[in-house]
C-alpha positions in Angstrom: 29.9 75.3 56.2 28.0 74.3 53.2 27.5 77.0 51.8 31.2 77.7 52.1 31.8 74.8 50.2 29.3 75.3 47.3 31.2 79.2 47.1 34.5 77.7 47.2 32.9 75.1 44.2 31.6 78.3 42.2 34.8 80.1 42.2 37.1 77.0 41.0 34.8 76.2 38.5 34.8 79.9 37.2 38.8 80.0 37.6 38.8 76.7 35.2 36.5 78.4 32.5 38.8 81.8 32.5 42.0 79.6 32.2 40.2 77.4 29.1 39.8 80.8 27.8 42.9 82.2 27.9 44.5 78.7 26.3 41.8 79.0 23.4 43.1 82.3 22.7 46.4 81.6 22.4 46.2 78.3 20.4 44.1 80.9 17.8 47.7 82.8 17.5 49.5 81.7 14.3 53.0 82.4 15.5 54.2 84.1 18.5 57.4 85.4 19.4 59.6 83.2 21.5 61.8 86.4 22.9 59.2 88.3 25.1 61.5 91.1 25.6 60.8 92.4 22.0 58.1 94.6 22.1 56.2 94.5 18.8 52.9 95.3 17.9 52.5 92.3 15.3 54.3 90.7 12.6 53.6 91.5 9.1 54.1 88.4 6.7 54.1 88.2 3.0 54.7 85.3 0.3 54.9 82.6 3.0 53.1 81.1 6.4 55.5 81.6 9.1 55.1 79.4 11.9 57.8 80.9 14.2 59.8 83.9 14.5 62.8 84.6 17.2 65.0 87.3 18.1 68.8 87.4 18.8 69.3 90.9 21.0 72.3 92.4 21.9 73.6 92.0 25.2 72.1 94.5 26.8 68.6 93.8 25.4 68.1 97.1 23.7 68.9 95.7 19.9 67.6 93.3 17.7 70.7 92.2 15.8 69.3 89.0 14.8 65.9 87.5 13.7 65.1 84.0 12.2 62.0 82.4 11.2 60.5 79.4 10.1 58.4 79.4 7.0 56.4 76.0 6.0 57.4 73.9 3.2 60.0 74.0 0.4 60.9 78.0 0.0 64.3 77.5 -0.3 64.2 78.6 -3.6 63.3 82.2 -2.4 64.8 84.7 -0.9 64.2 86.1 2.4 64.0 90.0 3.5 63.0 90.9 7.4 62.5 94.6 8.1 60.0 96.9 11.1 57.9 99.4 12.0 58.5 102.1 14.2 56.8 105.3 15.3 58.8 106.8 12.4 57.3 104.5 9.8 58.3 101.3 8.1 61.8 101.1 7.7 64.2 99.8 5.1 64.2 95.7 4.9 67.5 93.8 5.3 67.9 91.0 3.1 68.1 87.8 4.4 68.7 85.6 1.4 67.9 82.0 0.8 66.2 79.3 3.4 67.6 76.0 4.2 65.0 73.6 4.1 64.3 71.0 6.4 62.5 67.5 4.0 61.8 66.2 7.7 60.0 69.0 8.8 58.7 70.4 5.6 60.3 73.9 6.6 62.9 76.3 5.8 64.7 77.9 8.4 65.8 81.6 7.0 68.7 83.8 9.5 68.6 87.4 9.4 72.1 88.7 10.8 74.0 92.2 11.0 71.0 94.1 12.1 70.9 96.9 15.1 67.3 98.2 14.9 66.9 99.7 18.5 64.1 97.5 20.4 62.1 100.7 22.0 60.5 101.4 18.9 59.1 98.5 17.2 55.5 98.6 16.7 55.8 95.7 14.0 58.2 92.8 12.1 58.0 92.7 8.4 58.7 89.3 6.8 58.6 88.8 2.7 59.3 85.8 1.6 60.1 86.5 -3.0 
């Protein structure tokens, strides 16, 4: 029975250390994307430090027609473009224009609308912030 016990000890303590792991990692990740059904590769960011990205899909999941992220501090006075990668390349960037800026939470919010890049083949989101 004691030995049970000590075994038992072992693996919980072991189970803690993998799960402190795991959290460590993630809390490394600078941003991460809040829709888990995108499948991207990474996220490719230039001219600001985004802190959060999200994606509006269409209804059946299999579009991105939206994507709006949150850059920190006062770059309202920029303008936004978002654009991917696919197996065929990098393609063409939409513009997204100006931010709105939040003085509260030292961010601006920018909203990238009217897009319809097909989900299946993103291997990366490109953000420039100019």
């Amino acid at each position: 029975m004691r030995r049970n016990r000590k075994t038992l000890i072992a693996a919980v303590g072991v189970g803690a250390l993998v799960l402190a792991g795991a959290a460590a990692f993630t809390n490394s990740l600078a941003f991460s994307n809040s829709n888990t059904t995108v499948a991207y590769g990474s996220e490719n960011v230039t001219g600001a430090t985004v802190t959060s990205i999200s994606y509006g899909l269409s209804t059946d999941g299999t579009t991105v027609n939206s994507v709006t992220f949150v850059a920190t501090g006062d770059t309202s006075g920029s303008e936004g473009d978002v654009g991917f990668t696919t197996g065929s390349g990098n393609q063409p960037t939409s513009v997204c224009g100006a931010g709105t800026y939040d003085s509260g939470a030292n961010t601006t919010t920018y909203i990238c609308s009217g897009l319809t890049q097909a989900v299946s083949g993103i291997t990366a989101t490109d953000i420039v912030v100019h």
